[in-house]
N, C-alpha and C positions, 0 to 999 in steps of 0.2 A: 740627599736622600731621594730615592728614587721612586715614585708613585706609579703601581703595577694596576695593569686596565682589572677590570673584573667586565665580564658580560652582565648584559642588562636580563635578568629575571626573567621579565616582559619579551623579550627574543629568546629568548632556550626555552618557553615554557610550549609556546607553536608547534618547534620543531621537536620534540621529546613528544608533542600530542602525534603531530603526523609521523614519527618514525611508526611509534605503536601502532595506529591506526593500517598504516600500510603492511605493518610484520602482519598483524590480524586477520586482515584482506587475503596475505599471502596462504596463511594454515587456512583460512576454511578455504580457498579456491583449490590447496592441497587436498583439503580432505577430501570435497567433492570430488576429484578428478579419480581419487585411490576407491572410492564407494562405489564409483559408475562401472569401474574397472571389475571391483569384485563382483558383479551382479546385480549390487544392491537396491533396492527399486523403493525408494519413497512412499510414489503413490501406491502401487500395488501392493506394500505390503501395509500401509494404513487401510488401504481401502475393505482389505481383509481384515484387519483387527477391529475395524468399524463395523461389522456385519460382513462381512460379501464372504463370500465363496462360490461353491459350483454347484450346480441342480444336475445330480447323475440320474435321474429315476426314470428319463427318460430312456439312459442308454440302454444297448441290445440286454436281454436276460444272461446270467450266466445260471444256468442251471446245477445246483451244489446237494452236497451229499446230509447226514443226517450231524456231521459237524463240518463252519463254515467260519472262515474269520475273514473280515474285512477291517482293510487299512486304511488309517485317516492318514491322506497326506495330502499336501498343497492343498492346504480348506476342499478336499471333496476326501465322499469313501469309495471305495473301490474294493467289490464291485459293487456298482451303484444301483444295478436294479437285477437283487438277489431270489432265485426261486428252490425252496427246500421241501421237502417233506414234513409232513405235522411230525412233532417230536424233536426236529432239530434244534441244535444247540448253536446260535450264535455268535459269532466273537469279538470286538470292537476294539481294536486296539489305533493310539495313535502314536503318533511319528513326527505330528508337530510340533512344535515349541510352543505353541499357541494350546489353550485345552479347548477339549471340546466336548460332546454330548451326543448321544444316541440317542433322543426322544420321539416317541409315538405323539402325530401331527394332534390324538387324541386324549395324549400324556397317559395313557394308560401303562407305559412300561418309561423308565428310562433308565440309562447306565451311571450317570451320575458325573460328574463333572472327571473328564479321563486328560491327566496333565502327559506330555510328554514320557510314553515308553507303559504307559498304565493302560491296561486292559479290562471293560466290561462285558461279562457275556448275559446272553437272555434264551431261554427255551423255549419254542413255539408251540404249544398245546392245542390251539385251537387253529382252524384253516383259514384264511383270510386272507388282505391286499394292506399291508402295512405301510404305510406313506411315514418317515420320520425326519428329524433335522435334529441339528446343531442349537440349544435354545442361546447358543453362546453367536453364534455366524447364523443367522437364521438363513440366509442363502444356501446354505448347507444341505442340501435335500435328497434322500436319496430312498430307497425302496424292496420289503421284501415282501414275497408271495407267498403263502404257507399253502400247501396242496395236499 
């Protein structure tokens, strides 16, 4: 009768850990390589769902008619520092996957939380320098003039 070896337990169990360990190593250093490849940006897009976005209120005026829509994309609106006539109708539509918000820096008007493709408008009655943001990205900032 012939007695057939068997492997020791204690030796297959090391190498069955570091096979794993290594296949493991292998997909996430895939995945990373495949994420960097498509665009995909970690920090930038945490740093955005953290708060951040863009402060447009500085940029040049675009002067607009008695209806005007502005686009949320990449955390800012566009355009960012809007000048209409009293009576105008505004229109806030976003584009991010992220939602977002039209709110007066004095909360006296807001749109209300606008998800992906969803639209808030507001009418301007009275003349004034409306400073608003994102209550969601508060870096969000951006500006209309009512004349």
């Amino acid at each position: 009768m012939t007695k057939q070896s068997t492997a020791s337990p204690a030796f297959i169990t090391p190498i069955v850990i570091a096979v794993v360990l290594a296949f493991g190593l292998l997909c996430l250093a895939g995945f990373s390589i495949w994420m960097a490849g498509s665009g995909w940006n970690m920090r930038g897009h945490m740093g955005r769902m953290m708060g951040g976005g863009r402060n447009t209120a500085g940029a040049p005026v675009v002067v607009g008619g008695t209806t005007e829509a502005v686009e949320i994309r990449d955390f800012a609106y566009g355009p960012g520092n809007l000048e209409v006539p009293v009576g105008a109708t505004v229109r806030w539509t976003n584009y991010d996957d992220a939602p977002h918000t039209a709110t007066a820096k004095n909360r006296d008007w807001d749109t209300g939380t606008l998800n992906k493709g969803e639209s808030g408008s507001l009418t301007f009655r009275v003349a004034g320098d409306y400073t608003y943001y994102c209550t969601i990205h508060p870096s969000m900032v951006a500006r209309v003039v009512v004349k």
